[in-house]
Every structure is written in C-alpha cells, then in structure tokens.
LOPAMAR-9785 format. One record per residue (C-alpha): residue number from 1; residue in three letters; z, x, y. Coordinates in steps of 0.2 Angstrom, whole numbers. Layout:
REC paba kolvex    up  east north
REC  NUM    ALA     Z     X     Y
...
# end
This chain:
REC paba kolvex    up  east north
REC    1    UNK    74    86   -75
REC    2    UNK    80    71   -82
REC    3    UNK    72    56   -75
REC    4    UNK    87    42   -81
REC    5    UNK   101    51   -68
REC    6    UNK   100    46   -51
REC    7    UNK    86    57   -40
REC    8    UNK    93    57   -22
REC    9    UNK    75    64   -16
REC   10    UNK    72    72     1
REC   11    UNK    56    63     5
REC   12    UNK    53    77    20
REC   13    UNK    49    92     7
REC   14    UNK    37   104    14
REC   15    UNK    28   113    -2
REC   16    UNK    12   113    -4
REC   17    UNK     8   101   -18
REC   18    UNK     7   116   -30
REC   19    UNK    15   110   -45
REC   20    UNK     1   106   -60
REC   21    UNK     0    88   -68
REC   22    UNK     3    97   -83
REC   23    UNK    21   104   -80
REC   24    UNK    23    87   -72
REC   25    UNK    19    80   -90
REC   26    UNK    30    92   -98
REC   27    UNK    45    89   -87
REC   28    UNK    42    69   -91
REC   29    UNK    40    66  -108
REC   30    UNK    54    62  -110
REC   31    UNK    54    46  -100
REC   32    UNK    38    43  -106
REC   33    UNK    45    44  -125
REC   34    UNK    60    30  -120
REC   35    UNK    47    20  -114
REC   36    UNK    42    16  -132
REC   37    UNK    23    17  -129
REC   38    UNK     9    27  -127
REC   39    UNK     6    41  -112
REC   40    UNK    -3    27  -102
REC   41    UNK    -4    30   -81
REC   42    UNK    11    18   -82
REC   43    UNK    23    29   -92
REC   44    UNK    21    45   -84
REC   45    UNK    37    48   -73
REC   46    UNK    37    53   -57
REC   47    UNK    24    69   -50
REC   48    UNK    34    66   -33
REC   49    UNK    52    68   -40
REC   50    UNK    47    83   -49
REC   51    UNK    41    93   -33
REC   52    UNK    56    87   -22
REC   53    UNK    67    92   -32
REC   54    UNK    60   110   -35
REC   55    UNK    57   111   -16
REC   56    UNK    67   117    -4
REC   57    UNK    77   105     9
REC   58    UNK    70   100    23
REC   59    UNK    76   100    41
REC   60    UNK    80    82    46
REC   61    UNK    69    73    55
REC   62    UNK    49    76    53
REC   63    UNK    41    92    57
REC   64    UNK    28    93    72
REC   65    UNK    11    85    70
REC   66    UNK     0    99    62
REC   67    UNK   -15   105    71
REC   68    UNK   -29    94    67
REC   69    UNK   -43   104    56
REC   70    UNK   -55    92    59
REC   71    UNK   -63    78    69
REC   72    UNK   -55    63    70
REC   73    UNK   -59    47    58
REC   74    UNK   -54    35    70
REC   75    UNK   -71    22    73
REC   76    UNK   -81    34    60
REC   77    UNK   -92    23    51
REC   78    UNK   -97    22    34
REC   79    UNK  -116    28    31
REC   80    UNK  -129    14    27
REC   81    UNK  -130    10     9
REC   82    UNK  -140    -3     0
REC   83    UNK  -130    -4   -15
REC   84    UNK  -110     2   -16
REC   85    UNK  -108    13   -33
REC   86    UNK   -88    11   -37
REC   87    UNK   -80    19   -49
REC   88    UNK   -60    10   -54
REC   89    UNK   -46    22   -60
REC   90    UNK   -31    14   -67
REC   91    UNK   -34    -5   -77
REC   92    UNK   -17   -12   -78
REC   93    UNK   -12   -29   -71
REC   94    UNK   -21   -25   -54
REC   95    UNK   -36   -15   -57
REC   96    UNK   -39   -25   -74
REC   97    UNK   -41   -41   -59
REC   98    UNK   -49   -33   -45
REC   99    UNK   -62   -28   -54
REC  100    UNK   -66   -45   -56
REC  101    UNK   -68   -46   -37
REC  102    UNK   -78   -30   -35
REC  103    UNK   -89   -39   -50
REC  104    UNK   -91   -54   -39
REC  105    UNK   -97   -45   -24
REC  106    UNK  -117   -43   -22
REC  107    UNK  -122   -24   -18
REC  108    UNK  -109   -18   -27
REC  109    UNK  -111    -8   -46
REC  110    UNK   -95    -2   -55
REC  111    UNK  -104    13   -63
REC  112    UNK   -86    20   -70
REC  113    UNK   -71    15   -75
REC  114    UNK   -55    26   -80
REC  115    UNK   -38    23   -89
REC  116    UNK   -28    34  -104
REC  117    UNK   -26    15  -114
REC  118    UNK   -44    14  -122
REC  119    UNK   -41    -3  -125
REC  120    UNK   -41    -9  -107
REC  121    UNK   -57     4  -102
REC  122    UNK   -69    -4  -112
REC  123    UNK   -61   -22  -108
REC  124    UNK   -65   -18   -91
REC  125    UNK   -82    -9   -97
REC  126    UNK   -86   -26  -105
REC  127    UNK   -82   -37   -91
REC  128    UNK   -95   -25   -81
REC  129    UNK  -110   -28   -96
REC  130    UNK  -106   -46   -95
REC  131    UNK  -109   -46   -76
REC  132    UNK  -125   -41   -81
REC  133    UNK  -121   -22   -75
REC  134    UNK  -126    -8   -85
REC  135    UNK  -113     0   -96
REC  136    UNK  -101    11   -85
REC  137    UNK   -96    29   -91
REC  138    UNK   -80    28   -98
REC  139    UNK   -66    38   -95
REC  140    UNK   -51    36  -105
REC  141    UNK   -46    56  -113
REC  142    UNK   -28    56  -106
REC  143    UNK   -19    59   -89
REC  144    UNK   -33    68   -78
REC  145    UNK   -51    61   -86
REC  146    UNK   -46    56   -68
REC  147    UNK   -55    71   -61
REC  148    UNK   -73    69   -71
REC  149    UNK   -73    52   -64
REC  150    UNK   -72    59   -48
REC  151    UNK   -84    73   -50
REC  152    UNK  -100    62   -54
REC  153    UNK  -114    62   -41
REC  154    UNK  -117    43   -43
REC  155    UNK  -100    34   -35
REC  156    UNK   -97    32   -16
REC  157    UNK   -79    23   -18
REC  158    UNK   -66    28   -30
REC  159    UNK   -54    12   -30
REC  160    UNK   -36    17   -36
REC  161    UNK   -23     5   -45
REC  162    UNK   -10    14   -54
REC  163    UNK     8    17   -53
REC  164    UNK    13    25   -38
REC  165    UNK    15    42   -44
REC  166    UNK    -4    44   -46
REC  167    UNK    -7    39   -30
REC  168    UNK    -7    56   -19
REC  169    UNK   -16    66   -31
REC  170    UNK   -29    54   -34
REC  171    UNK   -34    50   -18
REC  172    UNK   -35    69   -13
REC  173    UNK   -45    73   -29
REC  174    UNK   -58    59   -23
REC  175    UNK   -59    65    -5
REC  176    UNK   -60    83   -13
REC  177    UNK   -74    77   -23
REC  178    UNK   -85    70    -8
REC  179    UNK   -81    51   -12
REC  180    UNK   -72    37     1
REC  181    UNK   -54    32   -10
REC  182    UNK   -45    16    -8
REC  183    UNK   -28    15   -14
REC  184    UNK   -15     2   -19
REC  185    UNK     2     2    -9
REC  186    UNK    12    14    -7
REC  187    UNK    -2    27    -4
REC  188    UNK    10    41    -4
REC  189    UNK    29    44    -5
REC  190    UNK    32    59     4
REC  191    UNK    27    64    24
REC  192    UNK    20    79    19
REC  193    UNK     9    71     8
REC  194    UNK     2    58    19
REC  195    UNK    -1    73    31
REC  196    UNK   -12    81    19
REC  197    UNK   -21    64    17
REC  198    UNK   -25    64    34
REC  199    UNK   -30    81    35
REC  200    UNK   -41    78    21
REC  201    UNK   -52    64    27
REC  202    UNK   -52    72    44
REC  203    UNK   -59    87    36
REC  204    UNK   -69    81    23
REC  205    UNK   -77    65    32
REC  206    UNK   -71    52    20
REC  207    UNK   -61    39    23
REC  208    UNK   -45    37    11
REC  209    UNK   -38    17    16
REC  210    UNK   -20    10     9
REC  211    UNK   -29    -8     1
REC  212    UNK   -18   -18    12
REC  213    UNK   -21   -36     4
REC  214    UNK   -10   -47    14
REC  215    UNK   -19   -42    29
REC  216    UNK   -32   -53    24
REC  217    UNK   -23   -67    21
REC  218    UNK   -28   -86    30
REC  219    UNK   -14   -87    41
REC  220    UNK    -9   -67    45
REC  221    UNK   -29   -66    52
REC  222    UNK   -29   -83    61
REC  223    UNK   -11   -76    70
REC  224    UNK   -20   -60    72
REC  225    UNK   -36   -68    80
REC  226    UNK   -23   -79    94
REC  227    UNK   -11   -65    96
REC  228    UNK   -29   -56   103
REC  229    UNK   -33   -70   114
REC  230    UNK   -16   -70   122
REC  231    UNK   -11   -87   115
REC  232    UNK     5   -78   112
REC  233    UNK     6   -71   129
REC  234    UNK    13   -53   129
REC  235    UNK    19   -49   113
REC  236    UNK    39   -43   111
REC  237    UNK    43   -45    92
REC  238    UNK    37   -47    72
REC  239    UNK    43   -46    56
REC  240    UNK    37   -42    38
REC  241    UNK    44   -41    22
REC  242    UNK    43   -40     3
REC  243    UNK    54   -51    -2
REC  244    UNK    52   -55   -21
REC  245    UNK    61   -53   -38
REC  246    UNK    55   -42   -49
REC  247    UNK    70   -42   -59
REC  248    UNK    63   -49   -76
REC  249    UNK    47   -38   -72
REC  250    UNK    54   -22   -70
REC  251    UNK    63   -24   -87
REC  252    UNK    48   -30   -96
REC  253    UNK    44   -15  -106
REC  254    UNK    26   -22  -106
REC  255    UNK    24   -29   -89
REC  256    UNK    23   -12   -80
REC  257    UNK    18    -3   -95
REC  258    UNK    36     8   -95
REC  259    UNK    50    12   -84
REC  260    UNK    41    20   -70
REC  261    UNK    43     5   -58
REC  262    UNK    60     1   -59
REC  263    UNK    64    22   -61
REC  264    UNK    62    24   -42
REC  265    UNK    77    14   -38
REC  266    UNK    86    29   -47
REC  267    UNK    79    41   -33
REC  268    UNK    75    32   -17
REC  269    UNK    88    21    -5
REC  270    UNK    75    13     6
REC  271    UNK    63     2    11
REC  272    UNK    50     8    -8
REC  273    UNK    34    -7    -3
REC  274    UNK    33    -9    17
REC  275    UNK    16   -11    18
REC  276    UNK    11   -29    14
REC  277    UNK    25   -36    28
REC  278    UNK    22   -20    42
REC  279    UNK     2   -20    39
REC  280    UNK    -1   -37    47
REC  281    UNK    11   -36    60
REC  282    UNK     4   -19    64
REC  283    UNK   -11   -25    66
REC  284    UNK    -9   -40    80
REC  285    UNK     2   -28    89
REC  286    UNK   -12   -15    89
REC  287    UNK    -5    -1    83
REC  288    UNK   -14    14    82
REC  289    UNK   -25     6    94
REC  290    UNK   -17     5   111
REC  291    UNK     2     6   104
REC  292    UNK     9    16    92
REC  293    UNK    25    15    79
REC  294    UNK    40    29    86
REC  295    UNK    55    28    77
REC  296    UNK    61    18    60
REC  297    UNK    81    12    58
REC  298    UNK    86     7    44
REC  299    UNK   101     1    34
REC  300    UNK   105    -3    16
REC  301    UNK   116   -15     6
REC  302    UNK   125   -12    -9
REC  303    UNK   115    -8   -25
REC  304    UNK   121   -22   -38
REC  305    UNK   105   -31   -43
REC  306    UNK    99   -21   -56
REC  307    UNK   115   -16   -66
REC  308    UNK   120   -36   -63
REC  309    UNK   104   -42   -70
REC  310    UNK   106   -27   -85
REC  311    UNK   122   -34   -88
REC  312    UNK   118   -51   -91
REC  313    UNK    99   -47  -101
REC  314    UNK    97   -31  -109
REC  315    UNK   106   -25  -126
REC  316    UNK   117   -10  -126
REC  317    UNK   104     0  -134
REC  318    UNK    92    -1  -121
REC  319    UNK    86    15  -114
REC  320    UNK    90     6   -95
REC  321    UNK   108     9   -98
REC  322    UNK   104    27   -95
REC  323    UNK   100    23   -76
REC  324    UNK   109    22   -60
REC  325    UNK   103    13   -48
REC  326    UNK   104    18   -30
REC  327    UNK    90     9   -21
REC  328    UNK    97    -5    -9
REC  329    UNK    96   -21   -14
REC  330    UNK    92   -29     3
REC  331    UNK    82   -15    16
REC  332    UNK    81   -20    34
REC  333    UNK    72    -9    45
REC  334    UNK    70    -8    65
REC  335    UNK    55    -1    71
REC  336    UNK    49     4    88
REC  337    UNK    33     5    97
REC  338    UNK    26    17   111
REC  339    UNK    26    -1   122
REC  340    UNK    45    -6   116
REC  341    UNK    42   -19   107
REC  342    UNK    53   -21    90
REC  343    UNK    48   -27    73
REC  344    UNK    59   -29    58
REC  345    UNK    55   -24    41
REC  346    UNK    62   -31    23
REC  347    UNK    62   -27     8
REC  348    UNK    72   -35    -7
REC  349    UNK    66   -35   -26
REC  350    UNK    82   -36   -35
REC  351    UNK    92   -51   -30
REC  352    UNK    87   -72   -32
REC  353    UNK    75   -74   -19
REC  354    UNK    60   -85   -14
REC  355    UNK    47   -75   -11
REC  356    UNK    44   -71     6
REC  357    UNK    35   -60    16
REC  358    UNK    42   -67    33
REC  359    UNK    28   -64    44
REC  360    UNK    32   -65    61
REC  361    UNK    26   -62    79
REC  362    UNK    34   -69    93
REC  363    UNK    29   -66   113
REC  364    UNK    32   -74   130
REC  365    UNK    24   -88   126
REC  366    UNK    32   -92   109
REC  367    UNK    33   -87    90
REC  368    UNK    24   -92    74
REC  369    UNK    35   -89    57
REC  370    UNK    28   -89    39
REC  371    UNK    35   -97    24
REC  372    UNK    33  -109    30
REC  373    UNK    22  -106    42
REC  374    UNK    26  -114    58
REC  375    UNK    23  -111    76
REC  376    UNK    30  -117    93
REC  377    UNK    19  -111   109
REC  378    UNK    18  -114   126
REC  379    UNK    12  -126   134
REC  380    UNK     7  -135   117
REC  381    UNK    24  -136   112
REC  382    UNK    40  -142   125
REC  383    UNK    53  -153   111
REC  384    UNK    63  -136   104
REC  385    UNK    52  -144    87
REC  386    UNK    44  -131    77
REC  387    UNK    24  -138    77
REC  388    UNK    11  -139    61
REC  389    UNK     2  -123    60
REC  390    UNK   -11  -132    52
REC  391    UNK   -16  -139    70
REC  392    UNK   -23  -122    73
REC  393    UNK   -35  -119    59
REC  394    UNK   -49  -117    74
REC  395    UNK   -42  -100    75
REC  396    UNK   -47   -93    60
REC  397    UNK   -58   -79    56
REC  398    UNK   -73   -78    52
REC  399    UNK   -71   -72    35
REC  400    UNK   -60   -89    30
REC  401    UNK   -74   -99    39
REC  402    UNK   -87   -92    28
REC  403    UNK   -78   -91    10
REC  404    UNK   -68  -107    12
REC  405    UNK   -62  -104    -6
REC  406    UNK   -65   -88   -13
REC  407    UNK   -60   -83   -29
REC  408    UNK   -48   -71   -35
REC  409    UNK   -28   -70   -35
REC  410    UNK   -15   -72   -20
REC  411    UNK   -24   -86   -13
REC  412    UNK   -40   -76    -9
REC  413    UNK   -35   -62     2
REC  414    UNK   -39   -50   -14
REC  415    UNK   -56   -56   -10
REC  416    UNK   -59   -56     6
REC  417    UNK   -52   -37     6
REC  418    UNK   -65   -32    -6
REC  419    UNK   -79   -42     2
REC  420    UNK   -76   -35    17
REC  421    UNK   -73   -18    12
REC  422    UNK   -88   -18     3
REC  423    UNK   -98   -26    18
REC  424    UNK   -94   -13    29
REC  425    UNK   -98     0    17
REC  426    UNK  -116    -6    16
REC  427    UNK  -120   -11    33
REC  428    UNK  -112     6    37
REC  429    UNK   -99     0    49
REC  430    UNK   -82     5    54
REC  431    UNK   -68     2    44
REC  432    UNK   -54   -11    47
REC  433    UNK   -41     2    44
REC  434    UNK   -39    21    41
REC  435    UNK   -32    35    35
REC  436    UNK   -20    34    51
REC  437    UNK   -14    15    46
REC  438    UNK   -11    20    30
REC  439    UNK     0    33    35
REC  440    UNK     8    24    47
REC  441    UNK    13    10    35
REC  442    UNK    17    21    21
REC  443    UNK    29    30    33
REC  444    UNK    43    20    29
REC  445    UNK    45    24    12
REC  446    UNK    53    41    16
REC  447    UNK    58    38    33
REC  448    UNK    70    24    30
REC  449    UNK    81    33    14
REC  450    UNK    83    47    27
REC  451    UNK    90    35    39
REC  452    UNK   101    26    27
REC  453    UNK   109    42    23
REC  454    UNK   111    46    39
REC  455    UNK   118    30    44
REC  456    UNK   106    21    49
REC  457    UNK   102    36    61
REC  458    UNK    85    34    68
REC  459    UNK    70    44    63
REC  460    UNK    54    49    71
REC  461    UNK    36    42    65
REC  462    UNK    25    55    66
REC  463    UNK    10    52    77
REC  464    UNK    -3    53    63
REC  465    UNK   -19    48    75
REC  466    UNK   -12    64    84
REC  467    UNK   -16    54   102
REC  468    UNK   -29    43    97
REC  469    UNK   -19    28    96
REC  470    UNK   -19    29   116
REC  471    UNK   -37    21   115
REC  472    UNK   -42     3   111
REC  473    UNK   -54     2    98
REC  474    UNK   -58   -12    86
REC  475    UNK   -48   -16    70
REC  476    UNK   -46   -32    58
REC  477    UNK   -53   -41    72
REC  478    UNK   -69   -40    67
REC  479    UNK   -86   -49    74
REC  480    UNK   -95   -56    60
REC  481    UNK  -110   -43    55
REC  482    UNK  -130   -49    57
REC  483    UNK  -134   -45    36
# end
C-alpha cells in the first residue's frame, strides 16, 4: 500500500478487524520513514486504511443493527470509588496537557502513562512526582506497550490521545481488559468499528466515551440548560462546525509528529472532525434521549486548500508533493432527527477562516448563534436586534457556577470535562454521555464521504441505542451531586 496516493476508502467495510498492528507496521513504514522521525503514535499511518482496502466492498448504505449481546449502557453508573486510578496512552500536544487537568483533580492518581517517544513519558512521569503522586509505571517499548498498560489490575480509566488511527484498537483493548476508556475525537472511522465498540461496552460493562470537550463549554451548557427549560420553545434547528485552519499545522513536521493528520485528506471526502459542533447541539436536542439522528446529507466543495497552501510554502523536495488531496475543503452536512428537526454540520480546515464552531439552536421562540454569541427570544427580544447573551449568565450550569475560572486550555471546558468525568466516576453516577453518543457523533465520519460520492445521496444513521433513545433519561444536564 502506498500511503502518499490518494485512498478513496469505503468506510462501510464489514471484516472483522483481523488484520495485526504488526502487518499494519510493515505496510506503513514507509510513511513513517518520509516523515523524517522516529515510529512515535503520530507517524504510524493509517490501521483503518489498511483493512479497507483489503476488505471487501460494502453494500451501500449501513447494514441492519446487529443483535445486541448484551445489556444496554444506557443510565449504567459507574461503581463507587474513593480514588479514580488513570492510566494516559498517548502524550503528544493533548495528552501531554490533560494530564495537567487529570493532576489538578483531587481523587484522582495517574498510576501509568504510555507513549513510543521516551522523552515525552517521563516528562509526563515527572509532572505526576511533582504533583506529589507516586512515580507511574512507564510505558514507552514501541507501538503496543499499549496493551501492558491496559492489562494492569490497578487502573479504572484508560484515557486516549493519539492520532486517530489508534483510536479503535485502543479503546477495544481497554474495554477488553476490564477498564472504562475515554477517547479523543474521532473515536472510530469506520461503522463497523463503532459497532463493535458498542458491542463491546454492552458486553463487557464498561463504558467507552468520545471526550467531547466543547460540550462543556460556558455558553454551549448555559444554551443547553434554557433549551431544557423551554426558553427556546420547541426546538426546529442547530448548527455545529469545525471551522479552523490547520494549514500551517498539518505541514508542520513537528506539530503532529508526521504526516498522519494531514494523510487522511488523501483517503476521505467528508466531514473527518464532526464531533465538537454535532456533540453540543446533540445534546439540547436530546438525542439518544427522546429523539434520535436518522439520515446524514452531505455535499463537498472542491479540494484546493492544501495543494494551494503547498504551492505557496513547501519546497519541491518535500515528501507532501507525493500527495493528492481529495478531502473537501468546505463539508456541509444535513442531518435529521426521529422528530424532524434539522441541524447542519461544517467542517473546513484548509482554507482562511476564523475559527468557528457555529453553534447554533433555533426554536419557536427564537435562536441564539455563537461566535459571536448572540441571542434573540421571545418575548425578551421584539426590535429584529440581535440581544447580549451576556444578559443570561443566570442560566448557567452549575459546573461554571462552581469553577468560575478553572484552569486548563480552551477557556476551561478541558477542565470541566475531566472534573466532571472524574466526579462521576467516584460518586458512581451515570455518565453524561456514552458509547451510544459516541457512536452517533462519530457517524459522520464515514457517512458523509459515502453521501458525497453518491451525490449528496442521503445515508441512514444506524440506531446504535437499538430503541433506547425512545426513553428520556438524563444527559449533560446534570443536578449538582451532594459530595
């Protein structure tokens, strides 16, 4: 395989998962060898493309929700602990900063930490000893030291931050191994994969969560908390996005730690990062939780940023020129829900843009956008003016209220997703979100490439929660816990 031409993937492939890590290695060392550094999580290429392409093709459209082989993990609780044993896979740009936060937290130990670049393990170790932590066991002898990580009796939460490529296999080797996994966005790039993950925590009683930051974020829970009390009235519409240019970032041979970022706009047309904008507006419109998301749309633009941006900053030597892009440089998404209401998804990381993730919920009572936030509601608002959002700071929830200015990066949400994680998993409460959220809004990732090559045909979004998302239960909306 050769992991500079263009990988049109079929993100619907059916096989079982078989291939080994180590033929994965073998069929990517070359990618990792343009790179120009060492076999670091960030220079491997991609597990995912290798098993699509030695899979057969799919039949268009998603298969039929498997049986389910266990109980469901909707409104499973954590069990009571006194203490929160982590253990951090992956200590790059993101992991080498949350653990910050997970240091920050009281009940919480980081007994092991796990990357292939020694260098940033036992930075991380260090920060933990400092902390005034015992030493964690370190884990840094190559691609799956992973897996002893995951086998140790002494860790309840395995949290995962590496390239996307990891993600899938890593999760299922936690769950296998008896441990709750949360993972960084995308949690999976395949439907079959996210599948598996849901039949995994169903069957092995753990939960596997998609670390949705910006669903903590101050103004996407203060929307969520009035959207609930009906200050919206019913609701019709949002929008999300990831709108933000990554250009100088995906050719910074050291930013990403290799190619392996920028590599799937060789392979995939749609919408690669749905999450951050679909999580938050997934959650005020309850889904999975009274309504549900049924079918994805999508068209794509032209793909000009990258080879533009190339054009203009990266000498002819450089191994990029061996790449054709195909990813879209603008995504736009219409999905669905059980109730027929619509919301729009974006995603753009090679052009000039602001960043943006739109954020948007609109209703019969009026609309609030983001970025700037703004908001205009009946009967507060009559002039056609857009009104300071500002003026509802009542509204927020009572995780801004009680960490008014927590520490950590984007403005705090990191923060409040680890404290409140970690709360829950100690008091042994219910989970924000699930296995069935992440799913859900992770679907996208394959869903909309297949629609863009149909078209903009529309695609089906399998019913993860198999029925469950008929029945109200609680979400982000949490009450605040008695300690």
């Amino acid at each position: 395989m050769n992991d500079d031409a263009p990988q049109d993937l079929d993100p619907l492939n059916t096989d079982d998962g078989s291939m080994s890590r180590r033929s994965v290695l073998r069929t990517t060392a070359g990618a990792a060898g343009i790179a120009g550094v060492g076999l670091g999580f960030g220079t491997l290429g991609s597990s995912t493309a290798a098993a699509a392409e030695n899979a057969p093709v799919a039949a268009s459209g998603p298969a039929a929700s498997p049986a389910r082989k266990g109980a469901t993990m909707a409104g499973v609780p954590f069990d009571r602990r006194s203490t929160v044993r982590v253990g951090i896979v992956g200590l790059g740009n993101r992991g080498g900063s949350m653990i910050d936060l997970f240091l920050a937290v009281a009940g919480v130990r980081v007994v092991a930490v796990c990357d292939p670049v020694k260098d940033k393990a036992e930075q991380a170790a260090a920060k933990v000893t400092a902390a005034g932590q015992p030493a964690p066991a370190v884990y840094t002898n190559g691609q799956d030291d992973y897996e002893n990580l995951c086998k140790r009796g002494d860790i309840d939460f395995v949290y995962v931050a590496t390239p996307w490529d990891f993600h899938f296999e890593m999760a299922k080797t936690a769950m296998l191994n008896g441990k709750h996994v949360g993972v960084e966005c995308p949690v999976a790039l395949r439907l079959d994969q996210l599948w598996q993950l849901v039949d995994l925590s169903e069957r092995t009683r753990r939960h596997c969560m998609q670390l949705e930051n910006c669903c903590y974020g101050q103004n996407e829970m203060r929307v969520l908390r009035m959207a609930h009390a009906g200050l919206f009235g019913d609701l019709l519409h949002g929008a999300g996005a990831y709108n933000h240019d990554l250009r100088g970032l995906m050719f910074d041979p050291d930013y990403y730690e290799g190619p392996w970022r920028r590599l799937w706009h060789t392979r995939l047309r749609g919408d690669l990062y749905p999450n951050h904008g679909f999580g938050p507006v997934a959650n005020y419109m309850d889904v999975n939780r009274g309504d549900r998301a049924v079918s994805i749309t999508s068209v794509g633009s032209p793909s000009l940023g990258l080879a533009e941006y190339r054009e203009k900053h990266m000498p002819k030597g450089d191994p990029s020129w061996k790449e054709t892009y195909i990813e879209s440089d603008r995504t736009i998404s219409l999905v669905q829900t059980a109730k027929g209401r619509v919301i729009r998804l974006e995603h753009d990381v090679s052009t000039p843009h602001p960043y943006s993730r739109i954020n948007s919920l609109g209703g019969t009572k009026g609309v609030f956008e983001d970025y700037p936030a703004r908001i205009y509601l009946e009967p507060d608002h009559t002039d056609d003016q857009w009104a300071d959002f500002s003026a509802y700071a009542d509204w927020d929830h009572w995780l801004w209220k009680e960490h008014a200015n927590p520490p950590g990066g984007h403005g705090g949400m990191d923060y409040m997703l680890v404290f409140r994680l970690m709360q829950c998993m100690r008091l042994g409460l219910v989970p924000d979100f699930d296995v069935y959220d992440a799913a859900t809004w992770t679907a996208p990732v394959p869903l909309s490439h297949l629609s863009i090559k149909a078209g903009g045909a529309p695609q089906q979004i399998p019913d993860f929660t198999r029925g469950e998302w008929k029945k109200a239960r609680p979400g982000m909306d949490s009450q605040q816990p008695a300690e």
